[in-house]
C-alpha positions as semicolon CSV with decimal commas, in nm:
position;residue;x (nm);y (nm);z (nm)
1;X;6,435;-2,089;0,520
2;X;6,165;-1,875;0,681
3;X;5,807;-2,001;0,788
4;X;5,483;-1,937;0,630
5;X;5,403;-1,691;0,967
6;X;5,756;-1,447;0,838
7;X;5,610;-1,474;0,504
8;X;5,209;-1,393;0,624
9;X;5,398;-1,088;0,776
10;X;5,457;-0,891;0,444
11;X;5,169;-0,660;0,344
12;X;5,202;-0,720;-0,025
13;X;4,974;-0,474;-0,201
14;X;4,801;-0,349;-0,549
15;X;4,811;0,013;-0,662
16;X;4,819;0,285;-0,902
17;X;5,067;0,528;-1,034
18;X;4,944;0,862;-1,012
19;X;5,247;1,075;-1,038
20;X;5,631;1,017;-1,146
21;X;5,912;1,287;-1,119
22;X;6,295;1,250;-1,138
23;X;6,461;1,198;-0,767
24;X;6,728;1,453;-0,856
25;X;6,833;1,396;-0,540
26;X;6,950;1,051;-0,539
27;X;7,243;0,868;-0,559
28;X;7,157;0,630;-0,838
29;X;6,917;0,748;-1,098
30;X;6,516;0,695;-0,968
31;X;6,184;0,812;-0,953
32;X;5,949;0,948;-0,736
33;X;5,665;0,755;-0,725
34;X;5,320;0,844;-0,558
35;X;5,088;0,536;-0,565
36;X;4,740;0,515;-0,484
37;X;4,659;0,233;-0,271
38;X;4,289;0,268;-0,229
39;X;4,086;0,419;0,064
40;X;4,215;0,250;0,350
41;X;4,592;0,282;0,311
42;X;4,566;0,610;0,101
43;X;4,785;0,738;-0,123
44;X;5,180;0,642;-0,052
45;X;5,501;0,774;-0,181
46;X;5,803;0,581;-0,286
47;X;6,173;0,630;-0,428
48;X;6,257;0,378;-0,670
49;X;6,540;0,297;-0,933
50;X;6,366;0,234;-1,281
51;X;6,484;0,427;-1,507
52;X;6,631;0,212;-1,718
53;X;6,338;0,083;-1,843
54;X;6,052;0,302;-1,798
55;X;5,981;0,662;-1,842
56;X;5,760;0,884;-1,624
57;X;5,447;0,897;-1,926
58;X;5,471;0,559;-1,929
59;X;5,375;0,479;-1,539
60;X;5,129;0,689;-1,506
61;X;4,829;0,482;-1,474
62;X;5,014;0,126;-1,425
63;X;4,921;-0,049;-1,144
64;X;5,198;-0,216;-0,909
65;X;5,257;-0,431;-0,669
66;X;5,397;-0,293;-0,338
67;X;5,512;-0,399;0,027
68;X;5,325;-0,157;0,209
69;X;5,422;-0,165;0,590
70;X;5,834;-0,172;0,568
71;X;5,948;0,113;0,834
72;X;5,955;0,393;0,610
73;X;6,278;0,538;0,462
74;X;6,412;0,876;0,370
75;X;6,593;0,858;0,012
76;X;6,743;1,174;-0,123
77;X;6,460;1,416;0,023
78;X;6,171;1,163;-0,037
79;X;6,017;0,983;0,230
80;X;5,953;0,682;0,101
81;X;5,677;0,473;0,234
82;X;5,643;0,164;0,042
83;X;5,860;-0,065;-0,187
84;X;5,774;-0,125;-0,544
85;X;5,846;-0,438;-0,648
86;X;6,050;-0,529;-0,942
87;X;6,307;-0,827;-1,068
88;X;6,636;-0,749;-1,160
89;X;6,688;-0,788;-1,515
90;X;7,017;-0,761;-1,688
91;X;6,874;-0,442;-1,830
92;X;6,729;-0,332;-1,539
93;X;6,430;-0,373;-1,310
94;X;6,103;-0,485;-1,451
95;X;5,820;-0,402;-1,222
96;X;5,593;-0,689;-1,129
97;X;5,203;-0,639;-1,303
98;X;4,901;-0,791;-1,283
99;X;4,683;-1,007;-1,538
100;X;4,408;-0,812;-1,504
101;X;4,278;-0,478;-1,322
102;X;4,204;-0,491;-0,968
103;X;4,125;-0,260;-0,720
104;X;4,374;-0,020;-0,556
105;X;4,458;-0,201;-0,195
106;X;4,407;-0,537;-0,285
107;X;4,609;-0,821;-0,092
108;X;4,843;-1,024;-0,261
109;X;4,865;-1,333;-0,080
């Protein structure tokens, strides 16, 4: 088990998708992602395996939900700077949403 403090250490946060491309690059099939996450954290850019389920037209627009402040990570010739969050889903990873429209940056807590 890990305490609440671990837990209250993982900047969970909201943003959009503003651009998706094919990481040709890659080992395993993915994206790259670039994700607005409001003024104070900017825009970010991720690599991240969902293409099984979702084409690039399609996320365009959605917001996400992110852990922003991971070390960053160079995948194929993307440095990626955040982790999208998904579940893994016998036919692949469905991205966590939102209810309803918030703005880009918020805290999930």
């Amino acid at each position: 088990m890990i305490e609440l403090e671990d837990f209250d250490k993982v900047d969970m946060r909201v943003g959009t998708i503003l651009e998706v491309s094919l990481n040709r690059r890659a080992r395993k099939s993915a994206y790259k992602v670039k994700i607005d996450l409001g003024e104070k954290l900017g825009i970010k850019n991720s690599s991240a395996q969902i293409t099984d389920l979702y084409q690039p037209e399609d996320l365009i627009g959605k917001q996400i939900i992110v852990v922003a402040n991971f070390e960053p990570i160079r995948i194929a010739d993307v440095k990626s700077e955040v982790r999208i969050l998904g579940a893994d889903a016998n036919e692949g990873v469905v991205l966590l949403n939102l209810e309803r429209k918030v703005p880009n940056g918020a805290k999930i807590f």
